[in-house]
VOPAKOL-920543 format. One line per 5 residues: number of its first residue (from 1); their letters; for each residue x, y, z of N, C-alpha, C, O. Coordinates in Angstrom, 3 decimals. Layout:
<recs>
NUM	A	X:Y:Z:X:Y:Z:X:Y:Z:X:Y:Z | ...
</recs>
This chain:
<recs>
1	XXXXX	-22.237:-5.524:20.353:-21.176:-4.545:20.308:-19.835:-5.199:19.992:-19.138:-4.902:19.021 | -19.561:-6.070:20.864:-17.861:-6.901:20.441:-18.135:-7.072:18.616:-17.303:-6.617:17.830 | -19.244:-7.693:18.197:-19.281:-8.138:16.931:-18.315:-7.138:15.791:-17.699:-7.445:14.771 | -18.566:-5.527:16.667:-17.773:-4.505:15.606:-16.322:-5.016:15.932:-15.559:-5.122:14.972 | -16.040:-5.215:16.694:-14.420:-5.507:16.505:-14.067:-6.517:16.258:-12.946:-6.646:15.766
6	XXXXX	-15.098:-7.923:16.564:-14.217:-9.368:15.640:-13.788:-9.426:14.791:-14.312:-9.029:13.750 | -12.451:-10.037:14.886:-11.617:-10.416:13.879:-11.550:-11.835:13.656:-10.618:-12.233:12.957 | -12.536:-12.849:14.219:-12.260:-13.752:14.146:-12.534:-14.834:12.293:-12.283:-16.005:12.008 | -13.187:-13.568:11.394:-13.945:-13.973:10.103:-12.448:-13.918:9.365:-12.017:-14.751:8.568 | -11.687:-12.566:9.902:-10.694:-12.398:9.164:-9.449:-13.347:9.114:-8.745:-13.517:8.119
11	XXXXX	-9.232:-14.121:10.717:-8.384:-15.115:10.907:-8.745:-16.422:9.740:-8.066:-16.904:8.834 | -9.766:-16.639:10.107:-10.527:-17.803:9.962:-10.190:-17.841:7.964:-9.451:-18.551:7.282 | -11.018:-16.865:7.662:-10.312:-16.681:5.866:-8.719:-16.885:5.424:-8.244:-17.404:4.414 | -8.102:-16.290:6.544:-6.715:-16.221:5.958:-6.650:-17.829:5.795:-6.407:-18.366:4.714 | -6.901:-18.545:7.015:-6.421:-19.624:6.870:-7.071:-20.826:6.091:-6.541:-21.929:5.962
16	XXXXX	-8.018:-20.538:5.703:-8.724:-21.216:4.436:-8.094:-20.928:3.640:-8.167:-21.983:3.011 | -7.096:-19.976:2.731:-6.165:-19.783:2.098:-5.178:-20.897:1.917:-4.469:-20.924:0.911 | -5.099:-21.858:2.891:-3.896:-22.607:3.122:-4.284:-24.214:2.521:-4.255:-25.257:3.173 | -4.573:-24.076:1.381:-4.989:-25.127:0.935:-4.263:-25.359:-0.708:-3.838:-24.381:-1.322 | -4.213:-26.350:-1.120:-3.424:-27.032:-2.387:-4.752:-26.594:-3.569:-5.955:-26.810:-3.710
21	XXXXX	-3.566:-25.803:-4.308:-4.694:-25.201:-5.728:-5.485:-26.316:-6.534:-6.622:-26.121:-6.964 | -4.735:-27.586:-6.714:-5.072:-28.441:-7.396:-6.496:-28.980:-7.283:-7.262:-29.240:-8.211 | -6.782:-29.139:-5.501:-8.057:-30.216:-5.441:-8.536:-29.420:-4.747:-9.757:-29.551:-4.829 | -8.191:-28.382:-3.866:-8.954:-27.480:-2.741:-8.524:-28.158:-1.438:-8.879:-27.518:-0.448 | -7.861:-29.272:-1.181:-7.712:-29.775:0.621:-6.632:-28.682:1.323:-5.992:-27.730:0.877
26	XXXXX	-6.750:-29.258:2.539:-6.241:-27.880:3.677:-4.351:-28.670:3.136:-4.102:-29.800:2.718 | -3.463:-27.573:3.378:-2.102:-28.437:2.850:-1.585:-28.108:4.389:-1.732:-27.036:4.975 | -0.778:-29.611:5.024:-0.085:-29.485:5.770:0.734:-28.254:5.985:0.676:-27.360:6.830 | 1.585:-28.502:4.870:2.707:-27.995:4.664:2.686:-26.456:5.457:3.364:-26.071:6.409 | 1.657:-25.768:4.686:1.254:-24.616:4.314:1.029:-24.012:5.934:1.359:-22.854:6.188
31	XXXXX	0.581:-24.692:6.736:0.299:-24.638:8.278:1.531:-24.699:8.877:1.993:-23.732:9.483 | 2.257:-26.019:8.735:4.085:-26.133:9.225:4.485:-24.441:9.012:4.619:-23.684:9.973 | 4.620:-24.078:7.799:5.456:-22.984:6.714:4.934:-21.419:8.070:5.534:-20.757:8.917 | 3.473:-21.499:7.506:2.927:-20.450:8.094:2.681:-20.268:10.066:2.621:-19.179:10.637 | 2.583:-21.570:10.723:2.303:-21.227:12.260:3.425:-22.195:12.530:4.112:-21.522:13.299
36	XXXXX	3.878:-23.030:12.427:4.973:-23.975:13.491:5.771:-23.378:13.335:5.971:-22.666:14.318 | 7.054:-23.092:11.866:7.837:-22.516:11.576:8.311:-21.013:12.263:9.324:-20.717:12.896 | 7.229:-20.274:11.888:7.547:-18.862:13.010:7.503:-19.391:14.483:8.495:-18.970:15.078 | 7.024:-19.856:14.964:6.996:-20.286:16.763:8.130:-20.892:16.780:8.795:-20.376:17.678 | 8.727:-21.738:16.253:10.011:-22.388:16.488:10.850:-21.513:16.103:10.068:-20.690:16.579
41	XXXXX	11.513:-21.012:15.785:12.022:-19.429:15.101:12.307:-18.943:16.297:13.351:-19.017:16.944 | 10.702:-18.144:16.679:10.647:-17.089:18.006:11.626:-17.731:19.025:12.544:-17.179:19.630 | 11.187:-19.130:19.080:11.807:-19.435:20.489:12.938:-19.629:20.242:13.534:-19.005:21.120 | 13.797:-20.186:19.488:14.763:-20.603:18.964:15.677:-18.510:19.218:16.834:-18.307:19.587 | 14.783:-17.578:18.910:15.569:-16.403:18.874:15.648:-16.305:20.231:16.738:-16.206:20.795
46	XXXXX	14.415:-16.325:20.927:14.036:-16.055:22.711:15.245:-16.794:23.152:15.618:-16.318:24.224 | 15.943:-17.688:22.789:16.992:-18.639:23.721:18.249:-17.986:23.223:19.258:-17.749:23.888 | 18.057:-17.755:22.071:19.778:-17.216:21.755:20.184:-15.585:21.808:21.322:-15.153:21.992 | 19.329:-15.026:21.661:19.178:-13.454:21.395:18.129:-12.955:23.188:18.707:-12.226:23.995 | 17.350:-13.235:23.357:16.752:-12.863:24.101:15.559:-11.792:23.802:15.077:-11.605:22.684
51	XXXXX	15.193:-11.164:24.922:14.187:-10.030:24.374:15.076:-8.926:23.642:16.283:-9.002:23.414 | 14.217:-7.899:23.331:14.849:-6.375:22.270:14.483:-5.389:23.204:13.633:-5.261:24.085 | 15.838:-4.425:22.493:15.302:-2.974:23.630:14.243:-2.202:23.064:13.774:-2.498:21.966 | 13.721:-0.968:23.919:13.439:-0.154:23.164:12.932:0.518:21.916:11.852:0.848:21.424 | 14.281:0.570:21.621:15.155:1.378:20.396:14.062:0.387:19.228:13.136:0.808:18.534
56	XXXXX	14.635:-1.128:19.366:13.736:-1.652:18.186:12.378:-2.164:18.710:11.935:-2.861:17.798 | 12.011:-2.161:19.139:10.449:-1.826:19.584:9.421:-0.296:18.681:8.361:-0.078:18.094 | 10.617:0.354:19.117:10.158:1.743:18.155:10.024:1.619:16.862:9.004:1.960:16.263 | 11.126:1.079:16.277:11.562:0.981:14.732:9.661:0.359:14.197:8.801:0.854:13.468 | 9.747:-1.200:15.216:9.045:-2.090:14.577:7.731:-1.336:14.738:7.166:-1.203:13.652
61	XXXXX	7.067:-0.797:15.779:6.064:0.128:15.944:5.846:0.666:14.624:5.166:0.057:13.797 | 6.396:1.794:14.382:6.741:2.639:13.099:6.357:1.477:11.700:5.576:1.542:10.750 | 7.182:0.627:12.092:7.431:-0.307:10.662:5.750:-0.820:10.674:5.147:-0.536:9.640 | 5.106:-1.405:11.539:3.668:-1.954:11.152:2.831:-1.244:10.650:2.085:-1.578:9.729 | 2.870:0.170:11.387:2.192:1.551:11.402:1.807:1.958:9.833:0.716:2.148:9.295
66	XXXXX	3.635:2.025:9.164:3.375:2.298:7.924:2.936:0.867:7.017:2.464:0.911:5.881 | 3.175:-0.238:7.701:2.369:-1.368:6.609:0.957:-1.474:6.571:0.430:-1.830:5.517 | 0.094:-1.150:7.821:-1.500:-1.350:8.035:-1.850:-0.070:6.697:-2.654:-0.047:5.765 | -0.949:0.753:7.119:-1.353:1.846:5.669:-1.478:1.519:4.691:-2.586:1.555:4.156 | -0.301:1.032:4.017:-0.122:0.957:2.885:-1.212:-0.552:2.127:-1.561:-0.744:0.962
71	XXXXX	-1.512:-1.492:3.582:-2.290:-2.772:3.135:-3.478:-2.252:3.383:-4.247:-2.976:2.751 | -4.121:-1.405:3.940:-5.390:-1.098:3.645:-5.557:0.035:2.376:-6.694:0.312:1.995 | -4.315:0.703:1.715:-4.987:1.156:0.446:-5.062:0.004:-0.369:-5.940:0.037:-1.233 | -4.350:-1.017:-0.305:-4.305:-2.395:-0.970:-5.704:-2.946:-1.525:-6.273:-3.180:-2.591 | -5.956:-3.023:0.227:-7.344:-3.826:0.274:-8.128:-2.499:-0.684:-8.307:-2.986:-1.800
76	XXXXX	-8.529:-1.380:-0.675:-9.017:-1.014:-1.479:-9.010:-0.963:-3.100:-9.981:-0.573:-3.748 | -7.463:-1.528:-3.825:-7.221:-1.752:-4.873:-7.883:-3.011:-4.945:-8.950:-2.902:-5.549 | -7.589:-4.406:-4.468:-8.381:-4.928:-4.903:-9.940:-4.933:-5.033:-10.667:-5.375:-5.923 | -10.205:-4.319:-3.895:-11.871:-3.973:-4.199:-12.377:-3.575:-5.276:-13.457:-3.969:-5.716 | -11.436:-2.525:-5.952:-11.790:-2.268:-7.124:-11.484:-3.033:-8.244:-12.384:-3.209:-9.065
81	XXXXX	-10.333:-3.545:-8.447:-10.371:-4.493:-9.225:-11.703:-5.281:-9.618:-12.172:-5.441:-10.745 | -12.332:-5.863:-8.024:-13.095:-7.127:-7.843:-14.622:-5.793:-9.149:-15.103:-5.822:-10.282 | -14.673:-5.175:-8.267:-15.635:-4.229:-8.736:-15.713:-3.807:-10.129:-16.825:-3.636:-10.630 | -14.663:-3.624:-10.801:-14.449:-3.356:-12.214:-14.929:-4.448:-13.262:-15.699:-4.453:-14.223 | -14.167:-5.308:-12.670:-13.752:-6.900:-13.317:-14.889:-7.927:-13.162:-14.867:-9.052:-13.661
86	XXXXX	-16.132:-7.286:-12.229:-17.037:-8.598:-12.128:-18.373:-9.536:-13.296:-19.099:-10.528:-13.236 | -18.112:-8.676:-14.041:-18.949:-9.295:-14.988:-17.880:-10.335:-16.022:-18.357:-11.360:-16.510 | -16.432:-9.949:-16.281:-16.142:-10.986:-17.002:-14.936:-11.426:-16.452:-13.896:-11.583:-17.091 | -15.169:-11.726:-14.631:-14.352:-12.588:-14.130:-14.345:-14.060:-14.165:-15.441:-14.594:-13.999 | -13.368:-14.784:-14.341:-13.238:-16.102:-14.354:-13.618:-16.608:-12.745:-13.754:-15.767:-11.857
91	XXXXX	-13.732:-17.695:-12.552:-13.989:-18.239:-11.431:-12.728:-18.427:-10.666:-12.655:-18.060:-9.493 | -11.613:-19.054:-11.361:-10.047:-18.814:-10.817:-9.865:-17.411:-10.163:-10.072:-17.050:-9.004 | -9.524:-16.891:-10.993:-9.359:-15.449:-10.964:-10.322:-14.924:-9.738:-9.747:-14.477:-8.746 | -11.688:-14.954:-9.756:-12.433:-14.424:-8.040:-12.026:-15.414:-7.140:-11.773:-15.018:-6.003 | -11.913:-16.505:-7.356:-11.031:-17.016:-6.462:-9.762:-16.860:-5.356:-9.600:-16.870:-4.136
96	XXXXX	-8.733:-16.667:-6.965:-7.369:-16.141:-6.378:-7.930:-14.946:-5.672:-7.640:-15.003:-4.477 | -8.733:-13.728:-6.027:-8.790:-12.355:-5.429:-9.207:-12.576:-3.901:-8.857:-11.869:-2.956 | -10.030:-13.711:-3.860:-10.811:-13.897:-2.550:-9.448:-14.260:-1.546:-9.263:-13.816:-0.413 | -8.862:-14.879:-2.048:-7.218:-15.082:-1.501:-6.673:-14.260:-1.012:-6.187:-14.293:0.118 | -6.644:-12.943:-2.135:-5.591:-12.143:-1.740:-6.108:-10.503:-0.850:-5.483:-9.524:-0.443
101	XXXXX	-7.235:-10.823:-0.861:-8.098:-9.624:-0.397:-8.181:-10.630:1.104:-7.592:-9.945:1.939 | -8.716:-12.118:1.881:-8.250:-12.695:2.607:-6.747:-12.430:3.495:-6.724:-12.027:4.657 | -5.796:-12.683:2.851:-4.796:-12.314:3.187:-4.051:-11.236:3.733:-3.296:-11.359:4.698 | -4.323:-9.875:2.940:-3.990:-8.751:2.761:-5.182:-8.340:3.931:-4.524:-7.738:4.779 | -6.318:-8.362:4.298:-6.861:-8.228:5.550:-6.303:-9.125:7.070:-6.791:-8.953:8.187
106	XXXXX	-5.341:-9.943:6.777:-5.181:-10.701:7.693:-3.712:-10.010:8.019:-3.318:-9.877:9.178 | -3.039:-9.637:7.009:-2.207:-8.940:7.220:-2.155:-7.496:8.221:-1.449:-7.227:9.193 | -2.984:-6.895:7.675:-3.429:-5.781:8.450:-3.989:-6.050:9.846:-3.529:-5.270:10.680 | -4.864:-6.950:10.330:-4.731:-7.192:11.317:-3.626:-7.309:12.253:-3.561:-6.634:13.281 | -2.686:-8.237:11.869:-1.218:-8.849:12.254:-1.078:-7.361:12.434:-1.398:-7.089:13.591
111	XXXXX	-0.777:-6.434:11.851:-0.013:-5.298:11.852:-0.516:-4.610:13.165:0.243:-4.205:14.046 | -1.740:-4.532:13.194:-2.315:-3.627:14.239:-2.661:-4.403:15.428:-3.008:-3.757:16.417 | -2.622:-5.806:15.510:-2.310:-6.332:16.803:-0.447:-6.315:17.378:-0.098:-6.340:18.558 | 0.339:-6.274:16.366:1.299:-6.304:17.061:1.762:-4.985:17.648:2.225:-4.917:18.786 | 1.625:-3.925:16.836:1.259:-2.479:17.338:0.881:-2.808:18.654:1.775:-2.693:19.491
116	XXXXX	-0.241:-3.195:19.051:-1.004:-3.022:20.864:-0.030:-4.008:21.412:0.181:-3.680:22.580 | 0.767:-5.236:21.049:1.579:-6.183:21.569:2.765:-5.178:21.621:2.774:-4.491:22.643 | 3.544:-5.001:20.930:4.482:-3.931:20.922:4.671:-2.402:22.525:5.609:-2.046:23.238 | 3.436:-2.047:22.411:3.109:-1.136:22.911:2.847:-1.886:24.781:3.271:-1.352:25.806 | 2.257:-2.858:24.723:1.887:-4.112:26.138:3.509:-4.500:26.448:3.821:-4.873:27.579
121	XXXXX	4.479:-4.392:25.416:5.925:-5.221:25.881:6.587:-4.085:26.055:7.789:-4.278:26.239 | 6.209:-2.806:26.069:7.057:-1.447:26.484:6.714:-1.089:27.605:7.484:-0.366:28.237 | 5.314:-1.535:28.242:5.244:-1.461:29.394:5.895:-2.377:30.606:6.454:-2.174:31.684 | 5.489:-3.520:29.787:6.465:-4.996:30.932:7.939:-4.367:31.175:8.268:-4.171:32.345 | 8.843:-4.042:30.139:10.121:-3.626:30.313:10.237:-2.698:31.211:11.414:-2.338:31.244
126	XXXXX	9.392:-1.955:32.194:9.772:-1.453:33.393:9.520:-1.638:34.402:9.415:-0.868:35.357 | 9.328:-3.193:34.270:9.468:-3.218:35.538:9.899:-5.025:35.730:9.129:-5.765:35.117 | 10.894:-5.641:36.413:12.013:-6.554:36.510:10.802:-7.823:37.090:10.972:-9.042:37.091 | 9.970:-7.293:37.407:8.501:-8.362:38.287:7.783:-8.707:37.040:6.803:-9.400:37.311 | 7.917:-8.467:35.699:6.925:-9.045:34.329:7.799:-9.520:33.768:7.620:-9.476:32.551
131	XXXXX	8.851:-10.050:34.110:10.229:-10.602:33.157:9.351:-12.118:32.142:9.779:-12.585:31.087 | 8.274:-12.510:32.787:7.827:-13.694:32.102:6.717:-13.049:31.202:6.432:-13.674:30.181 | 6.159:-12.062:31.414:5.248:-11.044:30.611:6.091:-10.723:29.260:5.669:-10.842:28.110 | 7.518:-10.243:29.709:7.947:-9.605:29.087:8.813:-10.097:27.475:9.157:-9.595:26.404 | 8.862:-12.006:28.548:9.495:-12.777:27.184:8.329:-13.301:26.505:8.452:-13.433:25.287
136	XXXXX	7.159:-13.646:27.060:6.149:-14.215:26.286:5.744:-12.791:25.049:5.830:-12.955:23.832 | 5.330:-11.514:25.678:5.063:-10.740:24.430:6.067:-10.986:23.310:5.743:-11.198:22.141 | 7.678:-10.927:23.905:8.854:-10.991:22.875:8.661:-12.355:22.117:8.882:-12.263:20.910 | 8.321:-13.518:22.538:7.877:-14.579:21.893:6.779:-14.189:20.802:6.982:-14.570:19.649 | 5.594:-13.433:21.099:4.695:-13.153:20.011:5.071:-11.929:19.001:4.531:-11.729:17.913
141	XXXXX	5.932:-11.287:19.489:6.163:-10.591:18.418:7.280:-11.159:16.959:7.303:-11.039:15.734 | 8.143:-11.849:18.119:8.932:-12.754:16.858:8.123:-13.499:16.258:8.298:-13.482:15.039 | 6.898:-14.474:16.782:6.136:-15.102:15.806:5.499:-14.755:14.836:5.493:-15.245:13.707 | 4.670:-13.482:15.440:3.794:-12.649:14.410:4.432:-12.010:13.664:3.841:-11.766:12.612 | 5.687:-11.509:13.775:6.943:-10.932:12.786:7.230:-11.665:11.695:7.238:-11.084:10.610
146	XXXXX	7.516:-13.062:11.758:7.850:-13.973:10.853:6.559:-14.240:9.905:6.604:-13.990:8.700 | 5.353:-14.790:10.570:4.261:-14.590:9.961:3.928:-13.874:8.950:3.591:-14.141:7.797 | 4.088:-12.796:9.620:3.179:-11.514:8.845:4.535:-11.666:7.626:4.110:-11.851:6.486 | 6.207:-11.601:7.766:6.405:-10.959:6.410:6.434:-12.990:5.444:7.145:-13.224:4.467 | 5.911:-13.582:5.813:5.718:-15.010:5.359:4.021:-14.890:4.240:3.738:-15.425:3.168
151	XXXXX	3.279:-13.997:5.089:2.762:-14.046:4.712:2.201:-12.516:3.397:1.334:-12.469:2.524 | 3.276:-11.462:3.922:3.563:-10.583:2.268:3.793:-11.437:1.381:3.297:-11.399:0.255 | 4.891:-12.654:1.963:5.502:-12.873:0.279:4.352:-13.537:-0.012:3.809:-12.910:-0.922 | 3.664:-14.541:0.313:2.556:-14.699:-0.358:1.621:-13.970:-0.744:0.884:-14.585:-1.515 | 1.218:-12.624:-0.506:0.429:-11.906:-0.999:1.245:-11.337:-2.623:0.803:-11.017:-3.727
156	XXXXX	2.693:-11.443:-1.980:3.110:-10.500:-3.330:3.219:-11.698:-4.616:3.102:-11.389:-5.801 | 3.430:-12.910:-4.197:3.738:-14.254:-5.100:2.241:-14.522:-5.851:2.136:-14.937:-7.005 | 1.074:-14.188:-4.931:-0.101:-14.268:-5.949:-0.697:-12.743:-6.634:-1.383:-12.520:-7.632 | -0.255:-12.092:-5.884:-0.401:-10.683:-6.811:0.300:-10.857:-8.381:-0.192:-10.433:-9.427 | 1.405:-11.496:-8.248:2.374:-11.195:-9.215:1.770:-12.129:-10.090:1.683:-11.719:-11.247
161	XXXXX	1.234:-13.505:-9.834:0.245:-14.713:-10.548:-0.677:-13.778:-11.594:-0.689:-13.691:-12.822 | -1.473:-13.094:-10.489:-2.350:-12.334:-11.195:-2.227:-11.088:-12.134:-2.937:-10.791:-13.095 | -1.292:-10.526:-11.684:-0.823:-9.692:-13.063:-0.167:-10.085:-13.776:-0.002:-9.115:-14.515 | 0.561:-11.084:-14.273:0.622:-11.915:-14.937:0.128:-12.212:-16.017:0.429:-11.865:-17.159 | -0.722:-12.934:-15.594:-2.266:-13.474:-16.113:-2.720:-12.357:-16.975:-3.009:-12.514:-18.162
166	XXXXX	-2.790:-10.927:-16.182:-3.231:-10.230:-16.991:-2.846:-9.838:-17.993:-3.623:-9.784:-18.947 | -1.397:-9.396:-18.126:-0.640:-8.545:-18.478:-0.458:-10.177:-20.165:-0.045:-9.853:-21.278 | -0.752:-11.233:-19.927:-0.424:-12.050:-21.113:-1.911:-12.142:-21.778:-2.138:-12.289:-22.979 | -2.864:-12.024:-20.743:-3.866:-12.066:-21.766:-4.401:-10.873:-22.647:-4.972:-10.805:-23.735 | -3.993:-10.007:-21.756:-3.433:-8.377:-23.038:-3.023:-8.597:-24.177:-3.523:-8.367:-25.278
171	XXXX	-1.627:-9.281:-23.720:-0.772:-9.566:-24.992:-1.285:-10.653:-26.297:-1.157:-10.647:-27.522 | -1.902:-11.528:-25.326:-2.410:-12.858:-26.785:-2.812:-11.874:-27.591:-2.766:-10.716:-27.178 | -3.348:-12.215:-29.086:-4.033:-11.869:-29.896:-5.590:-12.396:-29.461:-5.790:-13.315:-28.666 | -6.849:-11.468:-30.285:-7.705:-12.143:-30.015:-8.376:-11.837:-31.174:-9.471:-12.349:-31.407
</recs>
């Protein structure tokens, strides 16, 4: 039964993503960029700013709400793509897609876990006895905040690769 809800295939892909196009190895960098960077961030906000009210709790609610939407019609565009395109796909090219269909599911996750995190840090805020509840959720939401839009732009930076690609090999002559 848990098996229907693991997400652990979907983590696990995103971050196979994080590797140097050239040779295929895992890239430091890409790990710093994507998990140290947001955690140092969060805390870095947690010390100067503190937790958020309410008010933007709501906003951000709302704000994931409409992104899990809009990235799961996504994930269905590329499906079709993959589906259209499979007999005279390049190996790059299913590649990159495996990337961005990776991603764009990992995204959506992010979205709908911070939703239930979101929703877990509206409860701590009433009451003055979860104050350490209440900064650790605020810690994960700044992380997973940074994340997740760290990790649009990479969805939109290889989307844009790939239409690209397309949109010139239209254009060559053949």
């Amino acid at each position: 039964m848990i098996n229907k809800i693991n997400v652990y295939g979907i983590v696990r892909d995103n971050f196979r993503t994080f590797v140097h196009e050239s040779d295929g190895t895992r890239s430091d960098w890409d790990i710093a960029l994507f998990i140290v960077a947001p955690a140092i961030a969060s805390a870095l906000l947690l010390l100067l700013k503190g937790v958020f009210g309410q008010a933007t709790g709501g906003i951000l609610i709302t704000a994931y709400s409409i992104f899990a939407a809009l990235l799961f019609n996504l994930l269905l565009l590329v499906y079709d793509i993959v589906k259209k395109s499979s007999n005279d796909m390049t190996s790059v090219k299913a590649r990159f897609l495996k990337q961005v269909y990776s991603n764009i599911s990992y995204s959506v996750f992010v979205s709908i876990f911070l939703i239930a995190i979101l929703l877990a840090y509206f409860v701590s805020l009433t009451s003055p006895r979860l104050i350490i509840i209440t900064y650790s959720l605020a810690f994960l939401v700044y992380a997973l905040t940074a994340n997740f839009l760290l990790t649009m732009l990479m969805i939109l930076r290889r989307v844009h690769i790939l239409l690209a690609k397309e949109f010139d090999s239209e254009s060559s002559p053949t």
